[in-house]
C-alpha positions in Angstrom: 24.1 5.5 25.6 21.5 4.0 27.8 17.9 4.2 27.5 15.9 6.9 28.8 12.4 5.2 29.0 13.2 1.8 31.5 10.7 -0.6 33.0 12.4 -2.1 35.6 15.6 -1.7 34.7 14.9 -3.1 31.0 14.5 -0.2 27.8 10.5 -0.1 26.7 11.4 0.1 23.2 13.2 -3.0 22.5 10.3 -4.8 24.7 7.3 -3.2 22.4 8.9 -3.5 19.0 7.9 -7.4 18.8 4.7 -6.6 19.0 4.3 -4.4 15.5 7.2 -6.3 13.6 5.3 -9.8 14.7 1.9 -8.4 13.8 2.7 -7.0 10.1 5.0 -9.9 9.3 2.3 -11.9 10.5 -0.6 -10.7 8.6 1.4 -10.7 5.1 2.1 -14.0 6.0 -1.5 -14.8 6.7 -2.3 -12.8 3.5 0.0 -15.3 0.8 -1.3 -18.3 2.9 -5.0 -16.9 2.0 -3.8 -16.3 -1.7 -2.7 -19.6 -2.0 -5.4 -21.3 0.0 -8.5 -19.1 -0.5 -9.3 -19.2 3.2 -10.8 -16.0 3.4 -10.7 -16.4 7.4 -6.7 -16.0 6.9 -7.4 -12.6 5.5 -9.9 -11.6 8.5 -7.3 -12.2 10.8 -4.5 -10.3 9.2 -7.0 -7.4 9.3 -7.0 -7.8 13.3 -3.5 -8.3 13.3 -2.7 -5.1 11.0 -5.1 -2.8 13.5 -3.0 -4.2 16.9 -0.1 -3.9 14.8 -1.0 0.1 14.2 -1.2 0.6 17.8 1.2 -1.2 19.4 3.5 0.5 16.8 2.6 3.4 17.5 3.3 3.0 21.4 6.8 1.6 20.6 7.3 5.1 18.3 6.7 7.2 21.7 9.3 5.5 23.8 11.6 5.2 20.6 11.3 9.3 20.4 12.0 9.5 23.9 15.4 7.4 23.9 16.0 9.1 20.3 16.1 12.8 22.4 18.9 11.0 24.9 21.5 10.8 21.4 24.2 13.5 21.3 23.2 16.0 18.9 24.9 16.0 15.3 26.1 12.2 15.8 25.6 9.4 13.2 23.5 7.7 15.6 21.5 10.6 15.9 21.0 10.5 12.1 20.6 6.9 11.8 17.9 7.2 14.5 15.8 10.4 12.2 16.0 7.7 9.2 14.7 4.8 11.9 12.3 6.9 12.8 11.0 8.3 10.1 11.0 5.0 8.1 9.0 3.2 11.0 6.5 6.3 10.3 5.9 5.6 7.0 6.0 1.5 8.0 2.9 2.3 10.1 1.2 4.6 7.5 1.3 2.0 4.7 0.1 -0.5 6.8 -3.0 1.8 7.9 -3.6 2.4 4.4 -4.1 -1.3 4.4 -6.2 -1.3 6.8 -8.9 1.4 5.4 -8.3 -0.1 2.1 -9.6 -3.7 3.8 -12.2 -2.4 6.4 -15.0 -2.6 3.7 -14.6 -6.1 3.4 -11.7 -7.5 5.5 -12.0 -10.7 4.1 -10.9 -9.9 0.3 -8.5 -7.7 0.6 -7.6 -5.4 -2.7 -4.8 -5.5 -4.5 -4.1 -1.6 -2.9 -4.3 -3.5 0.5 -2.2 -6.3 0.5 0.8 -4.4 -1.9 0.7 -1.2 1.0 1.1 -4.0 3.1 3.9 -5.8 0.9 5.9 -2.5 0.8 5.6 -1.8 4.5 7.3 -4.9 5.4 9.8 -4.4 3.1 10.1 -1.1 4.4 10.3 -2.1 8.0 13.3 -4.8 7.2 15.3 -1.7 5.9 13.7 0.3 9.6 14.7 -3.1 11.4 18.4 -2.9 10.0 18.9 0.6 11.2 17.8 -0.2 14.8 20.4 -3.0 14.4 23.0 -0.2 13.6 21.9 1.8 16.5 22.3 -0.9 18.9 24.8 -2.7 17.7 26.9 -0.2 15.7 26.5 2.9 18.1 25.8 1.2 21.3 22.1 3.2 21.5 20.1 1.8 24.4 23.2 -0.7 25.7 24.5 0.1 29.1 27.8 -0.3 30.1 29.4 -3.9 31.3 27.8 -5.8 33.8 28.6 -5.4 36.9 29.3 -8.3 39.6 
């Protein structure tokens, strides 16, 4: 089943999904080093990183939708794709939660803040799995052979 949403030729999904999986692994990354370090400019930064990970996650979920509607109704991939969905939903709303929870003071981030953050990437490498399965398993966004 080929993508419905295309930039030249390539699927937009695929292309925007680095940018919010990069971003939260990023900033929980950035968050440990801090905890370890007590550079308290690592924890600023993950704070940045967790608000461009919110929108750009958010742009990916619109051209996600968009390729979800192309899946034939009452398939496995189309069920696959809710549970994607749904789950990259609740990755983004833990990570906003994170975010609020930080924006008093993004440099000491509460225990709240960093564990929302701690289950959303967790979350997301269970979301990330299922997009494998679309792809890969169910052949969502792969077009046919190439040709020539």
């Amino acid at each position: 089943m080929p993508s419905r949403a295309k930039l030249f030729g390539h699927p937009i999904h695929p292309i925007l999904i680095v940018f919010p999986l990069g971003l939260f692994a990023m900033a929980v990354i950035f968050d440990i080093v801090q905890l370890v370090t007590g550079n308290p400019n690592l924890s600023l930064a993950a704070y940045y990183m967790i608000g461009a990970g919110i929108i750009t996650g958010l742009l990916a979920a619109v051209f996600g939708l968009i390729d979800w509607t192309g899946i034939v109704p009452q398939s496995r991939a189309r069920s696959i794709g809710v549970w994607h969905g749904l789950g990259n939903v609740v990755v983004v709303l833990l990570f906003a939660i994170s975010w609020w929870l930080r924006k008093p003071n993004p440099v000491t981030p509460s225990g709240g803040a960093l564990t929302a953050s701690y289950l959303g990437v967790l979350l997301g490498l269970v979301t990330g799995w299922l997009g494998g399965e679309l792809v890969f398993r169910h052949g969502v966004g792969v077009e046919g052979p190439p040709q020539g």
